[in-house]
N, C-alpha and C positions, 0 to 999 in steps of 0.2 A: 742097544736094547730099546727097543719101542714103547711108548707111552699111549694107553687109552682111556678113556673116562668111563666110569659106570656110575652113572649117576650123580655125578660130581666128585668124584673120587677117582684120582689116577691111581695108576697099579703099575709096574711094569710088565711088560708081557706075558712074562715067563716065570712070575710069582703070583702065588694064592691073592686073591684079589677076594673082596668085600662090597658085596651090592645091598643098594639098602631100598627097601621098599616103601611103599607111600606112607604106608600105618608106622615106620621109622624103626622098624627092626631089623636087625645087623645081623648078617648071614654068615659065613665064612664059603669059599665057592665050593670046598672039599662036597660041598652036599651033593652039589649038581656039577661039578667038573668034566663029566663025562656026556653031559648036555648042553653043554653051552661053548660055542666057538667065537674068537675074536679071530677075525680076517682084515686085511691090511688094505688099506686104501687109499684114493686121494689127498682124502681129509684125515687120513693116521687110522684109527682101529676103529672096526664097525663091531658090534658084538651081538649077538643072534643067537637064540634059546630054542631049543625043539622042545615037543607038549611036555616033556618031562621033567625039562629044566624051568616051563614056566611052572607046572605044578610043586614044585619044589621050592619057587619061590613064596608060592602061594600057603605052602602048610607053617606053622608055627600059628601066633595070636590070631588066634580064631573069634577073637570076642569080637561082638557086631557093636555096635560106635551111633550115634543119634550126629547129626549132624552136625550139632558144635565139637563133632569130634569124643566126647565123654562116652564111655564103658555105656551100654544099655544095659538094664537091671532085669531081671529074669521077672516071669509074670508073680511071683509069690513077694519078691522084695519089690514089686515095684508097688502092689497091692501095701505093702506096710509104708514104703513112702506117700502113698495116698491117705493114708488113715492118721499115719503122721502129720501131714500137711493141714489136715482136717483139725484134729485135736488142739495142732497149734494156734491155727486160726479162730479156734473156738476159748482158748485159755489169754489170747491177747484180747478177745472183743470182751469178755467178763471182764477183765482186770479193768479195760479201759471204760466199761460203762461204772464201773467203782471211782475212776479216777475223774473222772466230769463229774459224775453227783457229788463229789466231798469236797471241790471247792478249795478253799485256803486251810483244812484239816486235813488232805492228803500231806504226807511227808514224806517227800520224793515221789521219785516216780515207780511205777509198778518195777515187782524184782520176779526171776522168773526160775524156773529149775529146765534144763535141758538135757535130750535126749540124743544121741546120735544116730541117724538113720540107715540101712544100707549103704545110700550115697555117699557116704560122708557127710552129711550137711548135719548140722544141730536144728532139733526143733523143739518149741518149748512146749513141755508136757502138764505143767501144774505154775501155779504163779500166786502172787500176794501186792497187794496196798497198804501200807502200813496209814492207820488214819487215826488224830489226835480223837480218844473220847472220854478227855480228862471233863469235871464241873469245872464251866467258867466262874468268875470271881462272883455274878450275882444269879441269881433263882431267874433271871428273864434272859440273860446271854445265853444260861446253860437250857433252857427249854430252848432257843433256837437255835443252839449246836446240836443237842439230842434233835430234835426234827432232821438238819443234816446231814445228821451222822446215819438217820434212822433210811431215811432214803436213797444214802450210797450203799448202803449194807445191802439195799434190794432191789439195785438196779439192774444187775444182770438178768437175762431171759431167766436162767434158770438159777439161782441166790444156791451156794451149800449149804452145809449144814452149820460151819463156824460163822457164814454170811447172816443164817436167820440166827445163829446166838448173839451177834454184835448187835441185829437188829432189836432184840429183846433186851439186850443192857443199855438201849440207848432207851427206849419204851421207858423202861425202870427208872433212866437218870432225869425223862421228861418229867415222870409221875413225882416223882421223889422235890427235884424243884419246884413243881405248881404247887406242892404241901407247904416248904418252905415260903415260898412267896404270899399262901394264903397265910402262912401262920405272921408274917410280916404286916399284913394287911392288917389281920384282925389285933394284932398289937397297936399299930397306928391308929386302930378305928377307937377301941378303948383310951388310948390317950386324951383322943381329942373330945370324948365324950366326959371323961372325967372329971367334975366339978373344980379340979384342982387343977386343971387345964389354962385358966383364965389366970 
């Protein structure tokens, strides 16, 4: 019994044999047996397709492939992989102009919430900086934490709505210590003026 290759795959002659096509899908010859002849040769079996047997090879995965080989995405998902791509890139550069202005008061790094795209790929849809905006220990530390705190809350192009609230309780915690620090002052100032100072 005689042995021929189809594509790297021997068969023997006279059994259903399996051709396997570029895109890597496995046939059975049942499809096209009545189009396709192996003839004996020199070199062992030459194997030869008429239009019917190459068309036959050619129907199943129909899906068209981008060069790296990957599935092409139809015009409507590939449309949402663009808008995804978008927002992603739009929700990393906010988070990261939050994480440059806050300095040694970000805590960690940016966290993100994800979406999965047609592709398969994840992309991040929404995100957060967690940033220290406790009062520090004196009325002059916490005025220069609140400054800030006040200008990573407003760094991004466009600040939300939680972004302009942080910025407002830092406003507050600024306001709040210069009161302190004045009322400090003008304690010390009475001290030193009181006759019972000396």
């Amino acid at each position: 019994m005689g042995m021929f290759m189809v594509n790297g795959i021997k068969s023997p002659q006279n059994e259903l044999f399996v051709a396997e096509t570029d895109v890597g899908v496995k046939r059975d010859s049942s499809d096209y047996a009545n189009s396709a002849k192996a003839q004996e040769n020199a070199d062992g079996y030459e194997l030869s397709f008429s239009d019917e047997g190459w068309e036959a090879l050619d129907k199943g995965d129909k899906k068209e492939r981008d060069i790296s080989g990957r599935e092409k995405l139809s015009e409507e998902n590939q449309r949402k992989v663009d808008e995804l791509e978008k927002i992603d890139r739009k929700v990393r550069a906010h988070e990261q102009a939050h994480l440059n202005a806050a300095g040694g008061y970000a805590q960690g790094g940016a966290s993100y919430d994800y979406v999965t795209g047609p592709d398969g790929k994840r992309y991040a849809n929404s995100g957060h900086v967690n940033i220290d905006t406790s009062p520090e220990r004196t009325p002059e530390a916490t005025i220069r934490k609140a400054d800030v705190v006040y200008k990573a809350a407003l760094a991004p192009a466009e600040p939300s709505p939680s972004d302009r609230q942080i910025a407002a309780n830092a406003a507050k915690m600024k306001l709040d210590a210069q009161k302190k620090l004045e009322a400090q002052d003008t304690a010390v100032s009475k001290q030193l003026s009181s006759p019972h100072a000396a």
